[in-house]
matplotlib code that plots the C-alpha trace (Angstrom):
import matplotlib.pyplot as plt

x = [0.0, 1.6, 2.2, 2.5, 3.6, 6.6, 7.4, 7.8, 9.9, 12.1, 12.4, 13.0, 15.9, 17.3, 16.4, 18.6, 21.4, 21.3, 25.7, 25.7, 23.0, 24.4, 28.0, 26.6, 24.6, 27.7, 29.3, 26.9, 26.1, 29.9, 30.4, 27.2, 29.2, 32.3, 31.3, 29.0, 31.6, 34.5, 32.2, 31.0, 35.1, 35.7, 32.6, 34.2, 37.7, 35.9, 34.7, 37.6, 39.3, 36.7, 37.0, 40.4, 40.1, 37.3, 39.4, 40.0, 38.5, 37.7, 39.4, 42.5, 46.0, 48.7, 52.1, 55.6, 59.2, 61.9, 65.8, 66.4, 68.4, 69.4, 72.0, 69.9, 70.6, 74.1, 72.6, 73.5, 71.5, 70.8, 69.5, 66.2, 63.0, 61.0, 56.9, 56.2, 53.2, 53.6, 53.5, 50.5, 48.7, 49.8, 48.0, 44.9, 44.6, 45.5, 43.2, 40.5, 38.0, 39.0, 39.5, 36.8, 38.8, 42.6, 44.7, 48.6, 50.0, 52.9, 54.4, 55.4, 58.7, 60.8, 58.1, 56.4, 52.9, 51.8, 48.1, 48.4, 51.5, 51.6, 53.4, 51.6, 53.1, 50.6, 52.7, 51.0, 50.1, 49.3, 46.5, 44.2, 40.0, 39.5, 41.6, 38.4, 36.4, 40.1, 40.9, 37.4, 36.9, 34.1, 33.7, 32.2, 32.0, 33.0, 34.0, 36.9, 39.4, 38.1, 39.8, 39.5, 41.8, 44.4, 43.9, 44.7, 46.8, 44.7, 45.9, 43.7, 43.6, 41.3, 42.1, 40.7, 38.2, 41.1, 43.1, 39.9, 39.6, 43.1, 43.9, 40.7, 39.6, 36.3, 33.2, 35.8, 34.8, 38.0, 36.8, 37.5, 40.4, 44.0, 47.6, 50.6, 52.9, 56.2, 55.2, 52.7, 48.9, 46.5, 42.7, 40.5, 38.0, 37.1, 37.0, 37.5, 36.9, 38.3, 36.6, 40.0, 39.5, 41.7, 44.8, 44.5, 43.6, 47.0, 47.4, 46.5, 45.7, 46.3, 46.1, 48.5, 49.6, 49.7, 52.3, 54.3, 54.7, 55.1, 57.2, 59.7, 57.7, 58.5, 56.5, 57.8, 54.5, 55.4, 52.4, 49.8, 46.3, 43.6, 40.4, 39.1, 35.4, 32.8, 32.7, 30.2, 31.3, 34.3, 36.7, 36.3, 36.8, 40.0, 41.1, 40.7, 42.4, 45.7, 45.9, 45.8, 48.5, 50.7, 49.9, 50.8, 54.1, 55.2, 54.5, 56.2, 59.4, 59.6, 59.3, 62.1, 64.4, 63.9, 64.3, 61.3, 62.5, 63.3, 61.8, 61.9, 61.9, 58.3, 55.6, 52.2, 49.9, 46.5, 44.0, 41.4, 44.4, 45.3, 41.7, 41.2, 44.4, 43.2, 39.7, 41.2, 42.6, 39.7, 37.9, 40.3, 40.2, 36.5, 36.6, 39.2, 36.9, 33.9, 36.2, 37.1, 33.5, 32.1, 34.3, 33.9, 29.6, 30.6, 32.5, 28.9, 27.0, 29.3, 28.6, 25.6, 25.5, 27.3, 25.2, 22.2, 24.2, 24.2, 20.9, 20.0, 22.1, 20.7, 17.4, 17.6, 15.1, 12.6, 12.7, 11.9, 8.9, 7.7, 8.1, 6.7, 3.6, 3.0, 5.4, 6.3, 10.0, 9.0, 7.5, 11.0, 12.7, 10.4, 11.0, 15.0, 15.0, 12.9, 15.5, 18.1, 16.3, 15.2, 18.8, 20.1, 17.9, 17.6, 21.8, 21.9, 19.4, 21.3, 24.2, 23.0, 21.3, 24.5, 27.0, 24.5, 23.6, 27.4, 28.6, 25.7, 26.7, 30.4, 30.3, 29.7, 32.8, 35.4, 37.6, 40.9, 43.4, 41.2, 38.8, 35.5, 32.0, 32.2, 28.7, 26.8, 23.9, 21.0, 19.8, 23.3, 23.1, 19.8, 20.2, 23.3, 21.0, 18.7, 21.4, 22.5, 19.7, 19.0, 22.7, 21.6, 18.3, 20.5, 23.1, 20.1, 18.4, 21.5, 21.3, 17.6, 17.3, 19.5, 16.8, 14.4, 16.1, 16.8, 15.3, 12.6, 14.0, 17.7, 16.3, 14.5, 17.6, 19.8, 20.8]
y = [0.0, 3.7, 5.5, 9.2, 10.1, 7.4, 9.2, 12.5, 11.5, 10.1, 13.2, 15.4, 13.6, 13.8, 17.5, 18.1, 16.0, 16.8, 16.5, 13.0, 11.8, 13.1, 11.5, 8.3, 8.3, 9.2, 6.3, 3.5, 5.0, 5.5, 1.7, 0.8, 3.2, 1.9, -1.8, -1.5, 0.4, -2.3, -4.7, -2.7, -2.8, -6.5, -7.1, -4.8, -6.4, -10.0, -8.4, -6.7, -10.5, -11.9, -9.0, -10.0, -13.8, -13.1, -12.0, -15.5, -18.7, -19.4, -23.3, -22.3, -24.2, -22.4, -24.2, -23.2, -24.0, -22.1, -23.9, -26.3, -25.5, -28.9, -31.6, -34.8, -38.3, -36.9, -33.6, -30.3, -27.6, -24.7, -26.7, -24.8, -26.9, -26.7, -28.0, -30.2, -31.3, -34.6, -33.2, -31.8, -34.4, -36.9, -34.4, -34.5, -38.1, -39.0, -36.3, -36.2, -37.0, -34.3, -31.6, -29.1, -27.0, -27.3, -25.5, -25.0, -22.0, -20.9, -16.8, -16.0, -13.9, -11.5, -10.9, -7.3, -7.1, -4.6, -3.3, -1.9, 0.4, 1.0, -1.5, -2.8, -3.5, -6.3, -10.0, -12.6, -15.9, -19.2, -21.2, -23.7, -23.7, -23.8, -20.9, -19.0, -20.2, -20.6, -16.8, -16.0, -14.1, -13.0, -12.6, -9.2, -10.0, -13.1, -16.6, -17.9, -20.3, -23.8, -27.5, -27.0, -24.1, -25.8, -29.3, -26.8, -25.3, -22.0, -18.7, -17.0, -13.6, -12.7, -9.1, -8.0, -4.8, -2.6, -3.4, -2.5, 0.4, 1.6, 0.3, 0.8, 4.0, 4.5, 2.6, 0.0, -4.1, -5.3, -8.9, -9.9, -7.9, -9.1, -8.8, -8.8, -11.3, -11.1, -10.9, -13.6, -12.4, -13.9, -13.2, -12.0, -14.0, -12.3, -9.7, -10.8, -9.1, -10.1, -9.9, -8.0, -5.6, -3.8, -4.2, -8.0, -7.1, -6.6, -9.9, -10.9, -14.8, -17.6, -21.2, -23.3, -25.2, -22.3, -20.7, -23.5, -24.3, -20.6, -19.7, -22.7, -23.6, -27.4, -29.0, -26.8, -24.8, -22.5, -22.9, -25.6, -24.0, -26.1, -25.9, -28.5, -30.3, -28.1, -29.9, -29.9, -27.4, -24.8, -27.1, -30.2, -28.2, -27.0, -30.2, -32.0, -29.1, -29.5, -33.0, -32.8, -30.0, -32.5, -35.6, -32.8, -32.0, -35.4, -36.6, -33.4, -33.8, -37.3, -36.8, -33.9, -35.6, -33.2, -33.6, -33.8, -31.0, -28.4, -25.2, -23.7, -25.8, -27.0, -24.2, -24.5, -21.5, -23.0, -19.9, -22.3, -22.5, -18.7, -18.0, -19.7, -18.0, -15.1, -15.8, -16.8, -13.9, -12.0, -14.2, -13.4, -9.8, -10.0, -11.4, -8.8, -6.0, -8.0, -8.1, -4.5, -3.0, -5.3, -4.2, -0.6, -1.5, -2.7, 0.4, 1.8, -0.7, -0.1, 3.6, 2.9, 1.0, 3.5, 5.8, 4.0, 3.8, 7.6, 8.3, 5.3, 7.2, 10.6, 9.7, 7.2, 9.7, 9.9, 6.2, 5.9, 8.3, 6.2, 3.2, 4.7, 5.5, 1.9, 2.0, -2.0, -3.4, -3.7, -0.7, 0.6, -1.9, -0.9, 2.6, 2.4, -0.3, 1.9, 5.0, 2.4, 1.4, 4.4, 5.6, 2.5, 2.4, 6.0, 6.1, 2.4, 3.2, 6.8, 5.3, 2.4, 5.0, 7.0, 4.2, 3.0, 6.2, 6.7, 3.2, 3.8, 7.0, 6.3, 2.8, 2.2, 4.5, 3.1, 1.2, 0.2, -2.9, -5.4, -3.4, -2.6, -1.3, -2.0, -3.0, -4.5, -6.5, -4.2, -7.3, -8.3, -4.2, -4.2, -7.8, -5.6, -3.5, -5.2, -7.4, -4.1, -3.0, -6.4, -5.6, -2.0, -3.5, -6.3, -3.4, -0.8, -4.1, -4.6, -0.4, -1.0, -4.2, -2.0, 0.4, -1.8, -3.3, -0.4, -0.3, 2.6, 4.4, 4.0, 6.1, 8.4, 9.2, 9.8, 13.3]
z = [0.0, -0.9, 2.2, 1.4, 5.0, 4.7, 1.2, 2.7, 5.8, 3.1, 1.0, 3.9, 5.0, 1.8, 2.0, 5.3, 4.0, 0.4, 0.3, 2.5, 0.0, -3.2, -2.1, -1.2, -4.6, -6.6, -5.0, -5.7, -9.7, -10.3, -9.4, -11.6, -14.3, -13.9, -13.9, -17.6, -19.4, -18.2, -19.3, -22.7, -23.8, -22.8, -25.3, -28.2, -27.4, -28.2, -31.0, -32.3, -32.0, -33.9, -36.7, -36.6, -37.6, -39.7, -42.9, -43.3, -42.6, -39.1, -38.9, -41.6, -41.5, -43.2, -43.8, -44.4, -44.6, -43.3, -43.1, -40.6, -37.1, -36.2, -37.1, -38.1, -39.7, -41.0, -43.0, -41.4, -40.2, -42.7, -45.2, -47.2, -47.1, -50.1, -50.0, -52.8, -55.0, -54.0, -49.7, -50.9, -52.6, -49.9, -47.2, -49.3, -50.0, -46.0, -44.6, -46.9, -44.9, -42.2, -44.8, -46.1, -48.3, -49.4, -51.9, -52.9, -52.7, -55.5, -55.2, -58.5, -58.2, -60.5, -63.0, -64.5, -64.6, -67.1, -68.4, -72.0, -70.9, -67.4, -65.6, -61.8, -58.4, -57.8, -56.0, -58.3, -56.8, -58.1, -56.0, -56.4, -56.6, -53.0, -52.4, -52.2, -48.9, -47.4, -47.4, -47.2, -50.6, -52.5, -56.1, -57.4, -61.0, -63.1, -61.6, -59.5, -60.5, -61.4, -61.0, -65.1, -65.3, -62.8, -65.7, -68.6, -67.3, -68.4, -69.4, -66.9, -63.7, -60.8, -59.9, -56.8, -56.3, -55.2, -58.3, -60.5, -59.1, -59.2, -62.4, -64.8, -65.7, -64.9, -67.1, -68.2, -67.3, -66.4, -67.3, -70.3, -70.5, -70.9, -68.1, -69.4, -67.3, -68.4, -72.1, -71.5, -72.3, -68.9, -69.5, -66.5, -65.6, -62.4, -60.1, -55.9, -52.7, -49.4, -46.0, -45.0, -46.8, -49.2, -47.1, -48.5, -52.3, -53.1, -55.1, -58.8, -58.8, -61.6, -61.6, -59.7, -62.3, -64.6, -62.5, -62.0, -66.0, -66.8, -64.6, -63.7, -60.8, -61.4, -58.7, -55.7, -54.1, -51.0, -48.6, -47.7, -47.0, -45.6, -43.8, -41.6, -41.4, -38.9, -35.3, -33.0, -30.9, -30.3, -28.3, -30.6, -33.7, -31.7, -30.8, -34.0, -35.6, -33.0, -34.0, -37.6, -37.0, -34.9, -37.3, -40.5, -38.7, -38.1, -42.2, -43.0, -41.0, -41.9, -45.8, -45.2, -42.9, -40.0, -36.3, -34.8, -32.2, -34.8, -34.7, -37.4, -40.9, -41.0, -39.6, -38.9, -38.3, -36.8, -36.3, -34.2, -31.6, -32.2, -31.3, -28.3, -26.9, -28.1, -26.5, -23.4, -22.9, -23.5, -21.0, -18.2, -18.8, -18.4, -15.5, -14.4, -15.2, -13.3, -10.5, -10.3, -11.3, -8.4, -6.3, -7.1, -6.6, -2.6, -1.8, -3.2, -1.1, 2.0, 2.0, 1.5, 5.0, 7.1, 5.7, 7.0, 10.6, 10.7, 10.0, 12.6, 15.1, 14.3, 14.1, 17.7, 19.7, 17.3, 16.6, 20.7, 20.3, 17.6, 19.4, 22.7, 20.5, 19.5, 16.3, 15.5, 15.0, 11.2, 11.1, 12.1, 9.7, 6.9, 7.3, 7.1, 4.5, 2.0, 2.8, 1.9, -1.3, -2.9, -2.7, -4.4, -6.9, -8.3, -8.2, -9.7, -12.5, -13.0, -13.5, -15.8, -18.2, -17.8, -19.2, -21.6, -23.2, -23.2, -25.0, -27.3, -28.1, -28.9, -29.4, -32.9, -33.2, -31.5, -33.6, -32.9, -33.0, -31.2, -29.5, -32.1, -30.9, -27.5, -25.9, -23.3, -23.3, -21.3, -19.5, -17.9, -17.1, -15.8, -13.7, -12.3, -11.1, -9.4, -7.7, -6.7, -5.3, -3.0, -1.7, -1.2, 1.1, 2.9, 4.2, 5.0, 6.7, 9.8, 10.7, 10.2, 12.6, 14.4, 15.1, 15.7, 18.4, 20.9, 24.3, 24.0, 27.3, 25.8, 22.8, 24.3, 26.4, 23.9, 22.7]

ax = plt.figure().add_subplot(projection="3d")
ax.plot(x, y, z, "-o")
ax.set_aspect("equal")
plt.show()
């Protein structure tokens, strides 16, 4: 039932101590504040992470070779590994059944690209069909590179939007249109995108087996590229993903003659096992900021308490008059708790409207290396708050029983 009367005992306390409740406000929406933005930039730091591994496929495997560091079987160290078609045909026949998408890769070096007469800085790249859904591309016009291009060995390009747009003038289709690779004449057959963005639309693309014929490939490719089968959850997909990388590594050394402790010739970059570090991380620095906003929401909750304690002891010979008058313990507790209450919620909801309007407001914005629209979900927020609130009731309720509790004469006593 509204009690008016208990409303305006409540409003003319705050009256006479506008500074005590103001403070004790501050202190409780501050920690409500504090707590939703720490937890608005852990969420745009997950999200800047998974920005980051979104450019390419989420389960990728990218291998390479570097020289080897270590005396083994009689060769010396500092000897150049160099990936074969036959490593990579093995991989796919062994692991076909755990492999979604696989693809050599071949760097064509020391050649000019040129387009009628100006000559382009693009790196051109031989790859295979799959190449596509590896590195997460898109095609804007045209088609990608089929298995019938890498059989013929065709003369064919994908440039990339970038390149287009660069390179083109304006109202010209690229596609159809011929490259000059050192004097050899490539068609393009399509135009790419990449989920990157331009910073990964540098590269002109032609068949694997193109590159290798053309330009005295032989069989050597430079990187392995694969992506694995979907799991059934996160920590699966990680785990088959780490052994496949560990079964990869052993073929690899073996067919190489490399000591299975050597660092350095045969590399593996798994981004399932760079995620959940990366994820992990993120994890604990959640938690971190839960620690220090919940924290921050007890100094709140503890003011809130002695706060209570004050007006208890300022308020001790009215509370005897009421009590001489007939006024029950609960009456007492009732009328301290909803004192304690009122506080916590208006400076809980202030500051939960406060962060939120702020993350909303600057939110989208923010984008920097790992950290992009940082957010909070409003019902986390709001459950904050009325968590907060029940603390805000449990340390008005000891003051309050407090109150309840003294000897009437005691009170009406006291000075």
């Amino acid at each position: 039932m509204f009690d008016i009367e208990r409303w305006q005992e409540i409003f003319d306390t705050i009256r006479k101590n506008k500074l005590r409740t103001f403070l004790t406000g501050l202190s409780v929406a501050s920690g409500i504040f504090i707590l939703v933005i720490l937890l608005g930039f852990g969420q745009g730091m997950q999200n800047g992470i998974a920005k980051e591994f979104a450019s390419d496929a989420s389960n990728r495997i990218w291998v390479w070779t570097q020289v080897t560091t270590k005396e083994y079987k009689g060769l010396n160290p500092g000897r150049p590994i160099a990936l074969k078609n036959e490593n990579y045909q093995y991989v796919t026949q062994q692991f076909a059944r755990q492999l979604e998408d696989r693809s050599p890769v071949f760097r064509v070096r020391d050649v000019v690209v040129n387009y009628k007469k100006e000559t382009l800085g693009y790196s051109v790249q031989g790859i295979g069909s799959d190449y596509q859904f590896i590195e997460n591309q898109f095609l804007s016009q045209g088609r990608y590179i089929n298995p019938k291009d890498e059989q013929n060995t065709a003369k064919v390009v994908l440039v990339s939007n970038k390149i287009k747009k660069e390179v083109f003038p304006e109202g010209v289709d690229p596609l159809g249109e011929y490259l000059d690779i050192s004097g050899i004449k490539f068609q393009i057959i399509g135009i790419y995108g990449d989920q990157g963005g331009e910073r990964e639309e540098d590269r002109i693309f032609i068949p694997v087996t193109t590159a290798q014929k053309v330009f005295n490939g032989a069989n050597r490719v430079d990187n392995l590229s694969f992506t694995l089968q979907p799991a059934a959850s996160f920590d699966e997909a990680v785990d088959a993903s780490m052994k496949f990388t560990e079964d990869l590594k052993t073929y690899l050394r073996e067919a190489h003659t490399v000591a299975p402790d050597d660092p350095s010739a045969i590399n593996v970059f798994n981004t399932l096992e760079e995620a959940r570090r990366y994820y992990g991380l993120t994890g604990n620095i959640r938690l971190f900021f839960w620690f220090v906003g919940i924290c921050t929401i007890i100094a709140g909750v503890v003011g809130v308490s002695n706060i209570m304690l004050i007006v208890v002891k300022e308020r001790t010979r009215e509370i005897g008059i009421r009590k001489a008058l007939g006024a029950r313990p609960w009456g007492v507790v009732g009328m301290i708790l909803h004192e304690a209450i009122f506080i916590t919620a208006i400076s809980g909801f202030t500051g939960l409207i406060l962060s939120m309007g702020l993350l909303e407001l600057i939110g989208p914005h923010v984008e920097v290396d790992y950290i992009v629209n940082p957010s909070v979900n409003f019902n986390v927020a709001l459950s904050t708050v009325f968590l907060l609130i029940i603390a805000g009731a449990v340390a008005g309720f000891f003051p309050a029983w407090r109150a309840a509790n003294i000897h009437t004469i005691d009170a009406l006593r006291d000075e």
